[in-house]
C-alpha positions as CSV (number, residue, x, y, z in Angstrom):
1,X,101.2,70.0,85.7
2,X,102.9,71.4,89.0
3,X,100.0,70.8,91.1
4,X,100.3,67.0,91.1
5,X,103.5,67.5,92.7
6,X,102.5,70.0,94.9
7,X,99.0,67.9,96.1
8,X,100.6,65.7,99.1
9,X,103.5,67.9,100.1
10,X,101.9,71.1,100.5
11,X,98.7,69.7,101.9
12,X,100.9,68.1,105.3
13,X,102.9,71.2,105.3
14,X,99.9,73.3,105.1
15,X,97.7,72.3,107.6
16,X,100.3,71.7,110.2
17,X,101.1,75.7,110.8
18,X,98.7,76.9,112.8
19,X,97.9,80.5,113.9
20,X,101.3,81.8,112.8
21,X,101.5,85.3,112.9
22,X,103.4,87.2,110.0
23,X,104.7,90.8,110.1
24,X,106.4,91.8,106.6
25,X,107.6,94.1,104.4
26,X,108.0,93.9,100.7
27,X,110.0,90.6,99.8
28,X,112.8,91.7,101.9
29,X,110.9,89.6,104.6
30,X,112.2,86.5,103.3
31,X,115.9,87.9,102.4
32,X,116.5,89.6,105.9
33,X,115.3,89.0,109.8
34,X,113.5,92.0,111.0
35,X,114.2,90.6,114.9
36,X,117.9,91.2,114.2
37,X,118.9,94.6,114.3
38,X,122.2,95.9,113.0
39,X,124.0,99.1,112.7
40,X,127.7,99.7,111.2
41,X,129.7,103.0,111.3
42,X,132.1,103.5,108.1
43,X,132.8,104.9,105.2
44,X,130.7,105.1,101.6
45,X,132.9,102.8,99.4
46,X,130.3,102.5,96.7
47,X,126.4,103.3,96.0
48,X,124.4,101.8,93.1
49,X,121.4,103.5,92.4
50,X,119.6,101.3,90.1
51,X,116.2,99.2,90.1
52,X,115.4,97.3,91.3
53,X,116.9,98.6,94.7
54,X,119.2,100.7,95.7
55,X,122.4,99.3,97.4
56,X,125.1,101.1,99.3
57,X,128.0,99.5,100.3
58,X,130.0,100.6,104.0
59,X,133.2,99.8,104.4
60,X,133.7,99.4,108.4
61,X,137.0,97.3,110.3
62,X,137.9,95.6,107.2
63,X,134.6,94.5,106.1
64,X,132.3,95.6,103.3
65,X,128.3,95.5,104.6
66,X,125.4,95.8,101.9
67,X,122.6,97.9,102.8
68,X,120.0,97.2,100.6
69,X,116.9,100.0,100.4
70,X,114.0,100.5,98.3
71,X,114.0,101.7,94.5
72,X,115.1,105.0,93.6
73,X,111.5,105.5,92.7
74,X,110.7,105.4,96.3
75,X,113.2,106.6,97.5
76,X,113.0,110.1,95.4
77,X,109.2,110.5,96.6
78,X,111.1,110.9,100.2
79,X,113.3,113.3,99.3
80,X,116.5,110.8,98.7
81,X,118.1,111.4,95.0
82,X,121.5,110.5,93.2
83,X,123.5,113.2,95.1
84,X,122.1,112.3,98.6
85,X,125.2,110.3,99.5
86,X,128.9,110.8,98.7
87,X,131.7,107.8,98.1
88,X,134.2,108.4,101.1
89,X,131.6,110.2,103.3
90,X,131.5,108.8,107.1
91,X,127.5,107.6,107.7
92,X,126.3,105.3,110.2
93,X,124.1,102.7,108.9
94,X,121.6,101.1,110.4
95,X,119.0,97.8,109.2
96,X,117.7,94.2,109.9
97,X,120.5,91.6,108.8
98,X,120.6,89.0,105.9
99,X,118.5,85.6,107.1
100,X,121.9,83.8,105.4
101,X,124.6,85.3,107.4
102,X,126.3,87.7,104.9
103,X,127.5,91.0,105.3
104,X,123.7,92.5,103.6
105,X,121.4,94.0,105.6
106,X,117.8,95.5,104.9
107,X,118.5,99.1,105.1
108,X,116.4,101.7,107.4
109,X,118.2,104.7,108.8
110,X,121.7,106.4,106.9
111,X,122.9,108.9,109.3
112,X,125.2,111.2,107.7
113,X,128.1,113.1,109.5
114,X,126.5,116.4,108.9
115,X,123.2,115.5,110.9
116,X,121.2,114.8,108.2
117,X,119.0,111.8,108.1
118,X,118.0,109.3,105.1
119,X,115.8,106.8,105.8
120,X,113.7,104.0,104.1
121,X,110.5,105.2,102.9
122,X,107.5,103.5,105.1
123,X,104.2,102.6,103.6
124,X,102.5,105.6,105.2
125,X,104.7,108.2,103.5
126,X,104.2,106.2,100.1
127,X,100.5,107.3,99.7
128,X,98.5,108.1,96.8
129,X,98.3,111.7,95.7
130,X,95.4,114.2,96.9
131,X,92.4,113.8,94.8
132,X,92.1,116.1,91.9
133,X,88.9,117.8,91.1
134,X,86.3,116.0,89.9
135,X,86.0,115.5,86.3
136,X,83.5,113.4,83.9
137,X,84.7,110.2,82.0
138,X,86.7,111.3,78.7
139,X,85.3,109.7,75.9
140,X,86.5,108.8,72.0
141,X,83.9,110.1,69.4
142,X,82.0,106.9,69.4
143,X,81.2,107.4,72.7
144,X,83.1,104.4,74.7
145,X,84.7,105.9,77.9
146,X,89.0,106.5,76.9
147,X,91.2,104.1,80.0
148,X,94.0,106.1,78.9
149,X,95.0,109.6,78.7
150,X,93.3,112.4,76.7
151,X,95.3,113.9,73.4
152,X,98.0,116.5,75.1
153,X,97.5,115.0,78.7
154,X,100.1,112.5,80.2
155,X,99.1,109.9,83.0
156,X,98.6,106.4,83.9
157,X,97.1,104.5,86.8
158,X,98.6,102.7,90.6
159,X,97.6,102.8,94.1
160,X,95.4,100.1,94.0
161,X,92.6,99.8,97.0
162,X,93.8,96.4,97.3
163,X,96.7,94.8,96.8
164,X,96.3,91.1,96.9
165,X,93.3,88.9,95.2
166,X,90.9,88.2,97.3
167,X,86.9,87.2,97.0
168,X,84.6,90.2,97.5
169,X,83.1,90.0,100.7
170,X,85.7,88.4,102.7
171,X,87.7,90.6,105.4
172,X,91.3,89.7,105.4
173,X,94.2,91.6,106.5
174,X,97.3,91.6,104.5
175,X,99.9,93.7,103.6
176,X,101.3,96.0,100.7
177,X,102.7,92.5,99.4
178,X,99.8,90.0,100.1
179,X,101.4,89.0,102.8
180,X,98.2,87.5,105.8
181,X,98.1,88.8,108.7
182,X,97.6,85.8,110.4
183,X,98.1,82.4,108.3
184,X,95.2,81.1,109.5
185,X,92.8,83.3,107.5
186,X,94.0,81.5,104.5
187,X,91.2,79.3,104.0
188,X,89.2,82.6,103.7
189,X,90.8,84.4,100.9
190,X,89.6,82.5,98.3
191,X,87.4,78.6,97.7
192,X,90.9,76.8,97.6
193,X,90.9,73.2,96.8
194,X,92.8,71.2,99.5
195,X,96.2,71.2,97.6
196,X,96.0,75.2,96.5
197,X,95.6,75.8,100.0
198,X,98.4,74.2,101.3
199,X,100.7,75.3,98.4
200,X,99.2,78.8,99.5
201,X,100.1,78.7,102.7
202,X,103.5,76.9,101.9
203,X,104.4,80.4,99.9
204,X,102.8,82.5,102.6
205,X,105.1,80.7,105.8
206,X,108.0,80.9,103.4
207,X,107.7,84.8,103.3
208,X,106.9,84.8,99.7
209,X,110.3,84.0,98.9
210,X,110.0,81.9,95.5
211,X,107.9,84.6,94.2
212,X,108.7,84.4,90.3
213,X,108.6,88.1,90.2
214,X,111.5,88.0,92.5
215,X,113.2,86.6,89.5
216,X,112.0,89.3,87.2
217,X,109.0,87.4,85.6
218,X,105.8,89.2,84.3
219,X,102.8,90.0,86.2
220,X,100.4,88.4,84.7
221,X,96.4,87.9,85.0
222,X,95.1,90.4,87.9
223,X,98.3,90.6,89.2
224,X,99.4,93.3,86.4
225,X,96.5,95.6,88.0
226,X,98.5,95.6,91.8
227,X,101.7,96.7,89.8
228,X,103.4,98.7,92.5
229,X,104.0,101.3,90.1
230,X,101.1,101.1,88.0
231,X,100.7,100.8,84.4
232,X,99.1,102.7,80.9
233,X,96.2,101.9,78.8
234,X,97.2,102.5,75.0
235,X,94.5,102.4,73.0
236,X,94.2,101.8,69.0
237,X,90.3,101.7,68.3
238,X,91.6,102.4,64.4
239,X,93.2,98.9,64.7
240,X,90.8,97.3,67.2
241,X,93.1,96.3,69.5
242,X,93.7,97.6,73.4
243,X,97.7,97.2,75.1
244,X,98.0,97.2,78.7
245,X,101.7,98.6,79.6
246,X,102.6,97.7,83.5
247,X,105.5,100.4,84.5
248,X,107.0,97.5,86.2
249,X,106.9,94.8,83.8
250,X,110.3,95.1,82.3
251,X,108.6,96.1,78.7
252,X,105.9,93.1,79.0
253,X,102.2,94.4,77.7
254,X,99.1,92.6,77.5
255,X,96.8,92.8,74.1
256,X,93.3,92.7,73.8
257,X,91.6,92.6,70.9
258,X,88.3,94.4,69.9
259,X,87.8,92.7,66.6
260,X,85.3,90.3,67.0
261,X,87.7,86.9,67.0
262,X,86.9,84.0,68.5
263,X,89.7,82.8,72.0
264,X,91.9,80.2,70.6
265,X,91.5,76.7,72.0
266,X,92.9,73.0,71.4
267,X,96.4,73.0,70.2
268,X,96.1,76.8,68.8
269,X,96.6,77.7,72.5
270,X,100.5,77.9,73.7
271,X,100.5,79.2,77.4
272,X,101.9,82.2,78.1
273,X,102.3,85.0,81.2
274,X,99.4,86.9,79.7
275,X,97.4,84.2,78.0
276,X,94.8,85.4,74.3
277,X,92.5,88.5,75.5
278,X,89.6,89.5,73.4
279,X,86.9,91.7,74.5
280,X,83.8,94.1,73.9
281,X,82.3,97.2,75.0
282,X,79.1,96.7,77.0
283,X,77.9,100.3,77.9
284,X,80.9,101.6,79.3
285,X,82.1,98.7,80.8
286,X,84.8,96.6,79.0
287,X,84.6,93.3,79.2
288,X,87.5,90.8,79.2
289,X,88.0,86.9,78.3
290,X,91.4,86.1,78.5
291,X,92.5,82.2,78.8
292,X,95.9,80.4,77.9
293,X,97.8,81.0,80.9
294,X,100.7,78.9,81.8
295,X,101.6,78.6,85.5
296,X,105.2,80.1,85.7
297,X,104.1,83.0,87.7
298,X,101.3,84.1,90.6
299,X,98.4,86.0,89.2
300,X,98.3,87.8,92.5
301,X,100.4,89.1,95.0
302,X,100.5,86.9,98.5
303,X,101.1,83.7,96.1
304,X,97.5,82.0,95.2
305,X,98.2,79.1,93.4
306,X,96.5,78.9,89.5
307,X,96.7,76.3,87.0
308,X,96.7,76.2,83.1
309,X,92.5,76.0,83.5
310,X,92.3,79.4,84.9
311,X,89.8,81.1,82.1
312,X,89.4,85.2,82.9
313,X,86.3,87.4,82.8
314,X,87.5,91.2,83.5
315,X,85.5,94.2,83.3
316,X,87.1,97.7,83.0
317,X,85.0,100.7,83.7
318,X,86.0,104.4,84.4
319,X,83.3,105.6,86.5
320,X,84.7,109.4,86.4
321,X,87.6,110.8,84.9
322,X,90.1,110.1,88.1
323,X,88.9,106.5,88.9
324,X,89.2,103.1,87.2
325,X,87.1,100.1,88.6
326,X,89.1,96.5,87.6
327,X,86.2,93.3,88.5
328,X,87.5,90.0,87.6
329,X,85.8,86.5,87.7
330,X,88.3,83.6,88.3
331,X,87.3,80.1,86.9
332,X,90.0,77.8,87.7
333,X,88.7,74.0,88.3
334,X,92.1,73.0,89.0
335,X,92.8,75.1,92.0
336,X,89.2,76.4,93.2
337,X,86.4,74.8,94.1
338,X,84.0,76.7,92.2
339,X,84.5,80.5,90.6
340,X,84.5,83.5,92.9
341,X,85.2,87.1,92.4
342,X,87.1,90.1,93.6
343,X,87.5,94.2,92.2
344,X,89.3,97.1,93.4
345,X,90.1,100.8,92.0
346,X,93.1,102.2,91.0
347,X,93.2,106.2,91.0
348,X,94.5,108.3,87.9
349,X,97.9,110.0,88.0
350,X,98.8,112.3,85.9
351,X,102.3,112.5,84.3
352,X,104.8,110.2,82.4
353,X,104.8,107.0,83.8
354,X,108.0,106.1,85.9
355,X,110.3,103.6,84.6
356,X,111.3,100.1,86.1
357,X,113.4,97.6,85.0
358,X,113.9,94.6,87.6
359,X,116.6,93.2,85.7
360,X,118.9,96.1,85.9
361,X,120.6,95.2,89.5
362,X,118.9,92.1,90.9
363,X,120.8,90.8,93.7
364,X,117.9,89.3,95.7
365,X,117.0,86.0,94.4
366,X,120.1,84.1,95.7
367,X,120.0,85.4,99.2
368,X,115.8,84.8,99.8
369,X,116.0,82.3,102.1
370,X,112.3,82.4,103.5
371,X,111.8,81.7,107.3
């Protein structure tokens, strides 16, 4: 497995950094150098609105600059759309350049000749929508509470009230992408073997910059309930069977079943993203077994190492009609020195889910360079 590589590596390189201080945001951190300001006045020679970011390309004295922005998700819940920007219009751009010395920069500010403003969307403005009134659990005929929506009724759930995996009780700051604070909390987050630490804070020092999901990969294990832009319960209770759909999973779904089987062990298990989930109802609380994992992506956001021994126990509840409470018990003897837990809730939005496809556009991998 990749841990025996990583043991003596990323323990020296671990415990050698210190108090470092990290200020991010999103993965751009690792692509682009926030201390290095740039701005370009030119024309619009092309814009790409696509996921998974937005590009727009100035031509200026001969040379083409990439400014690279959020998704158009985002950028719509600002006020940006499609039309917002013309080919041959005159802007000023302005952003933080590319960490590899290319003509790409992270963009902030497009000021267009007419006065008008466009501008990256900042975490603040990307808030959860005001609570709606308060209404009792739905519920299927049997009784068991309904994660998903209600026949005629659109909706799906996101803005969790955490957004990194970390064990309940403990007081960590991070960002919207896991990101610490201040690297020397990392020997709080979670009961880290020696090894998972110092692979954890190799990834965190590095800006997460190999993050798989960089490269398009699932979300899987916990990670699936920080999906940036949620995800859908769809239910089949004729069928037994539960599919989780992340919005930002590229198609990927996760299936539980209800039916009583046994988890598949020995050579019947072959790893995978989202490992063999069966469950059962007890009360209103659905609980989760899920092993089979492989280890070709992070289970969380901020990079906390797992191995193929990471076993699952989730329990789903809806509480009230707006709210969803996600608990999960980790068990990985590989990485952790004993099993610890963490839980957040994720509010109920109503509407068609938004679609995201990482693949369509992605431009970021090559150029993450890390610190």
């Amino acid at each position: 497995m990749r841990r025996a590589v990583w043991r003596a590596a990323a323990i020296a390189v671990g415990f050698s950094l210190g108090a470092l201080v990290l200020e991010a945001h999103h993965e751009f951190a690792s692509e682009y150098d926030q201390s290095k300001p740039v701005k370009v006045t030119g024309v619009v020679s092309n814009l790409e609105w696509s996921d998974p970011h937005v590009y727009v390309y100035v031509d200026s004295a001969d040379v083409t600059w990439a400014f690279e922005f959020a998704s158009p998700i985002d950028l719509k819940k600002v006020g940006w759309t499609r039309n917002s920007l013309q080919v041959g219009e005159n802007i000023t751009a302005e952003g933080s350049l590319a960490r590899d010395g290319s003509k790409r920069a992270a963009g902030k500010v497009l000021l267009l000749a007419g006065g008008k403003r466009l501008a990256e969307p900042t975490d603040a403005q990307l808030v959860p929508p005001r609570a709606r009134q308060a209404k009792a659990t739905p519920r299927w005929p049997d009784g068991h509470p309904r994660l998903g929506a209600v026949p005629g009724e659109a909706g799906y759930w996101a803005y969790p009230s955490a957004h990194a995996l970390m064990e309940n009780g403990v007081n960590v700051k991070v960002d919207s992408d896991g990101l610490l604070a201040n690297l020397a909390d990392a020997g709080k987050v979670a009961p880290l073997q020696p090894w998972a630490k110092g692979l954890y804070i190799y990834r965190q020092r590095n800006l997460l910059k190999d993050d798989p999901m960089a490269s398009c990969l699932p979300p899987g294990g916990p990670r699936m309930f920080h999906a940036p832009y949620g995800f859908a319960f769809l239910e089949q209770p004729e069928r037994q069977r539960i599919f989780i759909l992340p919005a930002g999973g590229n198609r990927n779904w996760k299936l539980i079943y209800l039916d009583g089987r046994e988890l598949p062990s020995g050579d019947d298990v072959n790893p995978t993203y989202f490992g063999y989930s069966v469950g059962k109802w007890e009360g209103d609380t659905l609980v989760l077994h899920t092993v089979g994992f492989n280890e070709r992506f992070w289970f969380t956001n901020g990079g906390l190492p797992h191995t193929e021994s990471l076993k699952l126990t989730e329990r789903i509840s809806r509480p009230d009609f707006n709210t969803l409470r996600y608990d999960v018990t980790i068990d990985d003897p590989g990485a952790y020195t004993r099993t610890w837990s963490s839980g957040w809730t994720l509010q109920w939005v109503a509407g068609e889910m938004p679609e995201y496809f990482c693949q369509d556009n992605n431009q970021d991998p090559e150029h993450m360079t890390g610190k």
